[in-house]
N, C-alpha and C positions, 0 to 999 in steps of 0.2 A: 330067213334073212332077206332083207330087202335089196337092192344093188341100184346106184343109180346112176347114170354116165354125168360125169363133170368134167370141163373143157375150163380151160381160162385161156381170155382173150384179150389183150391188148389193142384198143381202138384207138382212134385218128392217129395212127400211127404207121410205118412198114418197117420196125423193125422192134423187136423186144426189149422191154425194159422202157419203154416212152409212150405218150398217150395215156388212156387211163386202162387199168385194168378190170375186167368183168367177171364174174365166173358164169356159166350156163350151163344148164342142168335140162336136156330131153327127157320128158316125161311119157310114159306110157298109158298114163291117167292122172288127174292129179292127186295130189297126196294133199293134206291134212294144211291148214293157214299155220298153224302153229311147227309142222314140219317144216316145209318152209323158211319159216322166219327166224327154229335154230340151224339150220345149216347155212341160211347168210350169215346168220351169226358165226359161226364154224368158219366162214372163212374169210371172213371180217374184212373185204372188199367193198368199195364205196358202194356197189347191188352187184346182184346175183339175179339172173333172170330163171325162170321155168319157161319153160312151153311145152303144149301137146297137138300135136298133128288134128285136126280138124278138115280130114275129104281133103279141101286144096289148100287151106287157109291153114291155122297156126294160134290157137290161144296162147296169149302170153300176160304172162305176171312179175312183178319186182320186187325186191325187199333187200332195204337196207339193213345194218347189223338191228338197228329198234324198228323197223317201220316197215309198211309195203308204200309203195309210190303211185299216184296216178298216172305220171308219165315219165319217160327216160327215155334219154336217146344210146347214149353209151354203150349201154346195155343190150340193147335192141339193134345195132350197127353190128355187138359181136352175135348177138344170137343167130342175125342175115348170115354170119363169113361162118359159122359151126353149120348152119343146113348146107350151103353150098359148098364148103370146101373141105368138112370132116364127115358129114352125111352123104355127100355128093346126090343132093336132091336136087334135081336139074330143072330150075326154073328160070321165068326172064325175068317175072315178079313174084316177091314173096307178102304175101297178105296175112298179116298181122290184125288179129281181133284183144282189143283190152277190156279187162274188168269193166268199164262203162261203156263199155260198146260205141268205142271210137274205131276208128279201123285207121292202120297204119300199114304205110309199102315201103318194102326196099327192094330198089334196081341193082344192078351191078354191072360197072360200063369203066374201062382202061383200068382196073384194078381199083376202082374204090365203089363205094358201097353208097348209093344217095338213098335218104331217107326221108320220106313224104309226111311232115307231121303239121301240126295245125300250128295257124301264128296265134299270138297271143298279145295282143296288143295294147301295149302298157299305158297308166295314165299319169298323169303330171302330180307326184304328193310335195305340198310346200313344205309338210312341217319335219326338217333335215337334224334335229335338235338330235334326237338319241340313236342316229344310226351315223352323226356325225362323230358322238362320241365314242359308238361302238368300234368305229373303223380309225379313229384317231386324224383325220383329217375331213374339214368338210368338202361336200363335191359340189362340182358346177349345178347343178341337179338332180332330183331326186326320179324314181319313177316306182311304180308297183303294180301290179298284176298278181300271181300266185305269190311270186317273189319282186325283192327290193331290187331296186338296180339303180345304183349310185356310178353319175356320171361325172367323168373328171378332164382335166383337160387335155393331158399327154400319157404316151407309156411308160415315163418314166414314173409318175402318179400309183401306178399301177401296182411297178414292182417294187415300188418303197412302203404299201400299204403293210401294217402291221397290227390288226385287229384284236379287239378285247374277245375273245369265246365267250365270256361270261355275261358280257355284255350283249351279245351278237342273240346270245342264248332266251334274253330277255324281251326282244323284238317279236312284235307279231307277225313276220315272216317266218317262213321255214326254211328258204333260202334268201343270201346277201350276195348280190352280184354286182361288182366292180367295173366299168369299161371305161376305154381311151382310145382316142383315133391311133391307130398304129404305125411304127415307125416304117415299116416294111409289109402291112400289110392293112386292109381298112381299119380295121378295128382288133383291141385284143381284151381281154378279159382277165379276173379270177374270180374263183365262186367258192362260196363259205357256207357251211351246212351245219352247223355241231349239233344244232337239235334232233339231224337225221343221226347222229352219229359218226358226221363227214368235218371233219374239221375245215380242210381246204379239198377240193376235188377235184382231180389233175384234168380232166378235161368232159364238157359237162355240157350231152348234143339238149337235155331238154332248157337248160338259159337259152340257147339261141333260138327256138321257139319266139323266145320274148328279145331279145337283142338284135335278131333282124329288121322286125318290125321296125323299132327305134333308130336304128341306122340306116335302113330306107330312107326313112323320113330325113334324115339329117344330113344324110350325103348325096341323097337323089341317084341312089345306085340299087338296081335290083338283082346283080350280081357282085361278090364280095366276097373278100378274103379275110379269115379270121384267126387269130392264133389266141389262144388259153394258156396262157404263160406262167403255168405252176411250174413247180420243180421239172416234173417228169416233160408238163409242155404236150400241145397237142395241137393241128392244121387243121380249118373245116376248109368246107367250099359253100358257101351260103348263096341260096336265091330266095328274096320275096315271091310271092305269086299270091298277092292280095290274103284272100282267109287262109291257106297254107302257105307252107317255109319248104325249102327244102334243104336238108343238111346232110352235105358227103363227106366221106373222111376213106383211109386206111385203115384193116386190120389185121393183124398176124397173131397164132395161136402158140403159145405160152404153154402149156401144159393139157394133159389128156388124161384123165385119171377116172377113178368110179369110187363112191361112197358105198360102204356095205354100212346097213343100218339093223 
């Protein structure tokens, strides 16, 4: 029998039941892509992270209920608060190695968790026709990178979006990302996945990868506040810093459990 420790972790968040939740799983080697990607499935959370101790560093991998991911922030914010504060591995940085051999860090400074990831800087798409449809209203502008990012003009924009899946499903992104200057804070967000499996994703550190960028440039601010205002709702703390972002947030642990397989 195999045994594997599983943690679920609640990020940008300090208290349970808000933010988004993640499951993460310490690995003592890795197990099998297909292992994996049924026990995201098993616990049918927008990702599930692995990772394996590597000397000082940390490989780490993701998988949504259908997919493994290139990057995630969520995920990797709670994987930082399960070394530090369920492992009690006593670092100042935790270095993070990904499948394509990016390297990611996370600090931990007044109780939240910043995380050092690459910006991603979106480009201007004119043509709004079928992601105008998909989302039921058109935006001020359009933008794309890995994912869409339809811009609109206020928060209330935001929370009134009410999107086709089906439609959503038919775009050649893999995410659809929504934003609007915010009422209370710079900017706020939601983000739509169904193709991952993620319908709406209550709070989602790798958009802001790409959402910094674009709010840099439009508000002439390199520090910034941001709120992802799904149901559940989630807080960053965002800074530009040219080729990387950094995104900080809260996490608190949910549950501590083990897989016997």
């Amino acid at each position: 029998m195999m045994i594997i420790p599983i943690y679920q972790v609640d990020a940008f968040t300090s208290k349970v039941f808000g933010g988004n939740p993640a499951a993460v799983c310490p690995l003592q080697e890795w197990i099998s892509d297909n292992l994996m990607q049924k026990i995201a499935q098993e616990n049918n959370l927008s990702e599930t992270a692995f990772f394996v101790k590597n000397k000082n560093e940390f490989d780490i991998r993701w998988f949504t209920p259908l997919t493994e991911l290139d990057l995630a922030g969520h995920p990797t914010l709670a994987t930082a608060h399960v070394i530090l504060k369920e492992l009690d591995i006593n670092l100042e940085k935790i270095v993070f190695k990904t499948k394509i051999q990016d390297t990611l860090t996370v600090t931990h400074k007044d109780n939240l968790y910043f995380m050092d990831f690459p910006s991603r800087n979106p480009s201007i798409e004119k043509n709004m026709d079928d992601i105008s449809n998909a989302l039921g209203k058109k935006p001020k502008e359009l933008y794309k990178h890995r994912d869409a990012i339809a811009v609109y003009d206020c928060e209330e924009d935001i929370i009134n979006i009410s999107p086709s899946f089906d439609k959503l499903n038919k775009l050649e992104y893999p995410i659809t990302i929504v934003t609007a200057p915010g009422n209370e804070v710079d900017f706020v967000s939601r983000v739509f996945a169904p193709k991952l499996g993620i319908p709406e994703d209550p709070v989602t550190g790798s958009a802001h990868c790409e959402l910094i960028p674009y709010w840099f440039k439009s508000l002439k601010k390199k520090e910034m506040t941001a709120h992802q205002i799904s149901k559940r709702g989630g807080k960053l703390y965002c800074t530009y810093n040219g080729d990387r972002v950094t995104i900080g947030g809260d996490a608190v642990t949910f549950l501590r459990g083990k897989i016997e397989i």
